[in-house]
C-alpha positions as CSV (number, residue, x, y, z in Angstrom):
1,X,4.6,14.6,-14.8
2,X,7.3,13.2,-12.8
3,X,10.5,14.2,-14.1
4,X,14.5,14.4,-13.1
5,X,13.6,18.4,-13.3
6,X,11.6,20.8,-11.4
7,X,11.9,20.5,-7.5
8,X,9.8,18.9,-5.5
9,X,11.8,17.8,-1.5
10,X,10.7,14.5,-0.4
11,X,11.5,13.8,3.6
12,X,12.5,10.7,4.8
13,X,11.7,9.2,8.0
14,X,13.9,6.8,9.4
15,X,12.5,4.7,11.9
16,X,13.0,1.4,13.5
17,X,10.5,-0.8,15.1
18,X,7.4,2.0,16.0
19,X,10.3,4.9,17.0
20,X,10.3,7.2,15.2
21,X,13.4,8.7,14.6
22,X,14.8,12.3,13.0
23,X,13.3,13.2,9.7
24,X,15.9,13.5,7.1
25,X,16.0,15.2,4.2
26,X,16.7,13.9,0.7
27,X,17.1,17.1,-1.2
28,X,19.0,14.9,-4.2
29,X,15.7,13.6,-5.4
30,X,14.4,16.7,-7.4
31,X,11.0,15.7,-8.9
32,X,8.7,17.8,-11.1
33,X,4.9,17.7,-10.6
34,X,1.9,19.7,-11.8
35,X,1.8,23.2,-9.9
36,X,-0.4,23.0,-6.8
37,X,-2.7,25.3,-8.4
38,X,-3.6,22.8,-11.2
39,X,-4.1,19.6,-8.8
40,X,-6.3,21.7,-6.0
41,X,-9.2,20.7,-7.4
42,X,-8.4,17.3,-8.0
43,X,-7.1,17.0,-4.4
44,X,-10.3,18.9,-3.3
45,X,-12.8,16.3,-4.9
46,X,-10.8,13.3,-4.4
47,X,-10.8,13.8,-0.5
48,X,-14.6,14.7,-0.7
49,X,-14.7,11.7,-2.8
50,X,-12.9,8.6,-0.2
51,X,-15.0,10.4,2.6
52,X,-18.0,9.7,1.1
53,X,-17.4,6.2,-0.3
54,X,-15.6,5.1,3.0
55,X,-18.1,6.3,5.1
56,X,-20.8,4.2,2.7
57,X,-18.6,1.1,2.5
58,X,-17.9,0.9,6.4
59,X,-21.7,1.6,6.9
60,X,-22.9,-1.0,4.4
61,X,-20.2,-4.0,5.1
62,X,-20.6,-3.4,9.3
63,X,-22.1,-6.5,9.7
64,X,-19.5,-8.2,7.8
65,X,-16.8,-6.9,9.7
66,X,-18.7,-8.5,12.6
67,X,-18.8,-12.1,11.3
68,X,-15.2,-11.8,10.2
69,X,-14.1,-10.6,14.0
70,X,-16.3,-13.6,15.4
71,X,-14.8,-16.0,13.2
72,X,-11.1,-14.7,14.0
73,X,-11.5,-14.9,17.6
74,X,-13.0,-18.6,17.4
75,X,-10.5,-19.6,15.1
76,X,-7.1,-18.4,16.7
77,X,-6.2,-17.1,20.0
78,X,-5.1,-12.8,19.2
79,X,-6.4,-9.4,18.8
80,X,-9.1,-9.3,15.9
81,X,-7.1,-6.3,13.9
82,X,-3.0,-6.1,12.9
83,X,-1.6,-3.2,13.8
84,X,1.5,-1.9,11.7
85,X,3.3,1.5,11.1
86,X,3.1,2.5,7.8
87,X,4.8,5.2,4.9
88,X,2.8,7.7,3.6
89,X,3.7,10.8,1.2
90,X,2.1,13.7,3.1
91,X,0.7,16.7,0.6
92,X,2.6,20.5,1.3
93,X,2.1,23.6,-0.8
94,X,4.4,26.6,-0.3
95,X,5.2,29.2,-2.3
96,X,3.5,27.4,-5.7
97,X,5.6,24.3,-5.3
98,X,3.8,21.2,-3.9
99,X,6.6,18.9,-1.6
100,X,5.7,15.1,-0.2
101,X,6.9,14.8,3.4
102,X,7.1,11.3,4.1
103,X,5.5,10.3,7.8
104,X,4.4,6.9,9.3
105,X,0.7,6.1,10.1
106,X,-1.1,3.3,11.8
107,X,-2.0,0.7,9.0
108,X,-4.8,-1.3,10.0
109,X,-6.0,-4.8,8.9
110,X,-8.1,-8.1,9.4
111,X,-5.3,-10.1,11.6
112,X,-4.9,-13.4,9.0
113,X,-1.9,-14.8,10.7
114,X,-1.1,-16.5,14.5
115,X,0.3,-14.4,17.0
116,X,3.9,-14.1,17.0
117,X,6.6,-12.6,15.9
118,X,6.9,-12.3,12.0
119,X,9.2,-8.9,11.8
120,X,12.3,-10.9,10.2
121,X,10.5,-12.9,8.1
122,X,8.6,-10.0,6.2
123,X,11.9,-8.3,6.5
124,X,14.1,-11.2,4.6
125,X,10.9,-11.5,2.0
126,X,10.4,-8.0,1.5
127,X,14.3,-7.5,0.9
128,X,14.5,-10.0,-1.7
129,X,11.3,-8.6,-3.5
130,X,12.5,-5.2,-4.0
131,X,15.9,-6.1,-4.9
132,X,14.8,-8.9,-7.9
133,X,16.5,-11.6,-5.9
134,X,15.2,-14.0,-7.9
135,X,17.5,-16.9,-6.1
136,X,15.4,-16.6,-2.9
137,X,12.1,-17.0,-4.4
138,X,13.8,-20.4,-6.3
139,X,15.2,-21.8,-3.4
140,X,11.9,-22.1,-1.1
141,X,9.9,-24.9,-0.9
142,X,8.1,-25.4,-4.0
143,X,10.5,-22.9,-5.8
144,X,9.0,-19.8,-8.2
145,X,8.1,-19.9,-12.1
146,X,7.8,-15.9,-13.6
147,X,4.0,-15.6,-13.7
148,X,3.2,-17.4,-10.1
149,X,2.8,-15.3,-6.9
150,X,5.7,-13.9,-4.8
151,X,3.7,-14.6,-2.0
152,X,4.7,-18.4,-0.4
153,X,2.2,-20.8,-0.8
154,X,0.9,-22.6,2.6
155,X,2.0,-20.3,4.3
156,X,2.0,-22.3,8.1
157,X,1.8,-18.7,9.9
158,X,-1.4,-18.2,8.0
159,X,-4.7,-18.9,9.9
160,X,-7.3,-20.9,8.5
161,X,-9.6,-17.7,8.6
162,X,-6.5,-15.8,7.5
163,X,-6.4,-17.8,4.1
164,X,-10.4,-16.7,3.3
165,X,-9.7,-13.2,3.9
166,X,-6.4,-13.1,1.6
167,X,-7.9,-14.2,-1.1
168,X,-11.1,-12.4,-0.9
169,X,-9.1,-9.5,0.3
170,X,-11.7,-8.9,3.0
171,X,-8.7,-8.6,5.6
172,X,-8.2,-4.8,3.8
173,X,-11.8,-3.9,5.0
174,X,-10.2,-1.9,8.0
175,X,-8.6,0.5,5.8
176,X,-11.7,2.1,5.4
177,X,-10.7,3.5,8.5
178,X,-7.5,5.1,7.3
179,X,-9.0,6.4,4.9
180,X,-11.8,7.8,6.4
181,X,-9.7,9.8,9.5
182,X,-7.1,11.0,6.0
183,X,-4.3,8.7,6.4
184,X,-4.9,6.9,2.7
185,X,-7.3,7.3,-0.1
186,X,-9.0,4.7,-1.7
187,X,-6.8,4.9,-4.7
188,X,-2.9,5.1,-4.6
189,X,0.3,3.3,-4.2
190,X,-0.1,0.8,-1.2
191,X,1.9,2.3,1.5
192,X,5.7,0.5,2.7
193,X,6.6,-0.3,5.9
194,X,9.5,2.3,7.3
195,X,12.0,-0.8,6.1
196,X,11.0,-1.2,3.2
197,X,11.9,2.7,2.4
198,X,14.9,2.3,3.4
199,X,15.8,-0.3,0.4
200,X,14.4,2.1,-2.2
201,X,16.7,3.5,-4.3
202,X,16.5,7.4,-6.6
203,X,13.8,6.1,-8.9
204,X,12.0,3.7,-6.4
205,X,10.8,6.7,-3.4
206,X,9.4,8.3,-6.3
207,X,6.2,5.9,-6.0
208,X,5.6,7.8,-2.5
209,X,4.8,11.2,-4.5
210,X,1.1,10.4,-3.8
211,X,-2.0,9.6,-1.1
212,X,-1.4,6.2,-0.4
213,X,-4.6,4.0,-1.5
214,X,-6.5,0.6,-0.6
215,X,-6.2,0.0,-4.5
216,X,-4.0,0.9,-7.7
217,X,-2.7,0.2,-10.8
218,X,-0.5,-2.4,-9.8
219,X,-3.1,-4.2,-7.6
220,X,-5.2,-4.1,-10.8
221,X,-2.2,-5.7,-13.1
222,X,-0.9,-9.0,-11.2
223,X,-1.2,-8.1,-7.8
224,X,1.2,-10.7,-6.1
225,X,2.4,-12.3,-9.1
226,X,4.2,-8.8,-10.7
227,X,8.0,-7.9,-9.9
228,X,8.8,-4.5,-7.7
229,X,10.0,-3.1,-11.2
230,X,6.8,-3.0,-12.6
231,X,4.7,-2.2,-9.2
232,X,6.7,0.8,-9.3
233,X,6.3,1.1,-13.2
234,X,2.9,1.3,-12.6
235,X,2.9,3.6,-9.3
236,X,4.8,6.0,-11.1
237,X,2.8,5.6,-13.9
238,X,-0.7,6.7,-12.4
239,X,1.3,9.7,-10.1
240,X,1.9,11.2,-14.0
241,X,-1.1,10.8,-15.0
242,X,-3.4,11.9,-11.7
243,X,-6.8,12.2,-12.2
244,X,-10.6,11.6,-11.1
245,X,-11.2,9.7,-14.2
246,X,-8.1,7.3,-13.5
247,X,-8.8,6.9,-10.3
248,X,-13.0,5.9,-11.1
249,X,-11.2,3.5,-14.1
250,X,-9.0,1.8,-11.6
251,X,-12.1,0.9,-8.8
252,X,-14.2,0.1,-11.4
253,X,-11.2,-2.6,-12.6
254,X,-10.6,-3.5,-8.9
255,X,-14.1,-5.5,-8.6
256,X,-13.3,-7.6,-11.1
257,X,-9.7,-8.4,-10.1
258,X,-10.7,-9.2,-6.9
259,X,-13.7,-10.9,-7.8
260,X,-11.0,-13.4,-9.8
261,X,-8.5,-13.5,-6.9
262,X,-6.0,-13.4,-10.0
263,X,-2.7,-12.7,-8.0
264,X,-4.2,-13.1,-4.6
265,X,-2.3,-16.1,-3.3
């Protein structure tokens, strides 16, 4: 159970563009978790677990991941996959005490937007979201109403392709990948970009005390249309209560979400 007790050192990596830079410590942030001893099972069968459904997956959606690289070429001029560095919490036991080490990864996806150079934008988006600046979201073209996505409609960098994919979430299909070579799971907190950490706050790293996943409780409770607040409330949320029953209850709700693009947009 996360706590404000116990000790449990979370590293931070500050890094700009795809440098990495110095790790730094954050030895304020004490966190409490279960002792390793009582999640090394769980740990054990969950890995066992994504290798087995990511090697199905990839093995039984191949030809779709064919057609979708075909009709991405055709479409727009660009590589087929988007290539970003992403945050993960990386797993170390010592001495009893389980620490998260925070470390970039390559984050893999279904390219859905034109070639070009969309770092400031995401930046300026991303800022607003995790610090509730609800005035940026109500100034864009065609405003913001609590319920709707954050996400801007017509989006102009989005492809034509790009728009399928999003709301079918097909464009996630490479992360099969990550998870596959151990960089995510299937189920966790969807992993920041290294900016994005950098806005969090005491409370808001704590989301990164876990495998990072293709799916979780907040992708299964509004997706796009929920505030940071509660995507952390409900990262935090699954982290206390860890299990292989949650995480079985939270693919088994992903179908359906998906399947109703509810928050997609």
């Amino acid at each position: 159970m996360i706590a404000r007790s116990g000790f449990l050192t979370l590293a931070r990596q500050a890094i700009r563009g795809y440098e990495v830079a110095t790790t730094v410590q954050v030895d304020s942030r004490c966190i409490s978790t279960p002792t390793a001893r009582s999640r090394r099972g769980y740990y054990v069968a969950k890995r066992a677990f994504d290798l087995c459904v990511a090697s199905l997956a990839i093995a039984v959606t191949l030809p779709l991941w064919i057609v979708i690289a075909i009709a991405i070429r055709v479409d727009s001029p660009g590589p087929v996959l988007f290539r970003q560095e992403r945050v993960r919490g990386r797993r170390i036991v010592a001495g009893g005490k389980t620490s998260w080490q925070l470390t970039t990864f390559p984050f893999y996806k279904f390219r859905t937007m034109y070639v070009a150079d969309h770092d400031d934008v995401h930046r300026e988006y991303m800022t607003a979201y995790i610090t509730n600046d609800h005035d940026y979201f109500s100034a864009r073209e065609g405003g913001y109403s609590p319920g709707e996505s954050y996400r801007r409609r017509d989006d102009p960098r989005v492809t034509r392709v790009g728009r399928v994919l999003r709301k079918l979430s097909l464009d996630e299909l490479p992360q099969l990948w990550n998870v596959l070579v151990g960089h995510m799971s299937i189920v966790g907190p969807r992993p920041p970009m290294p900016y994005e950490v950098d806005l969090y706050d005491d409370i808001q790293v704590e989301r990164l005390a876990a495998p990072g996943g293709i799916t979780g409780l907040a992708q299964i409770n509004g997706r796009c249309t929920i505030g940071f607040d509660d995507v952390v409330r409900h990262d935090r949320e699954y982290i206390e209560r860890q299990s292989f029953w949650q995480d079985l209850t939270v693919i088994a709700r992903t179908v359906p979400a998906v399947l109703s693009r509810k928050g997609a947009d």
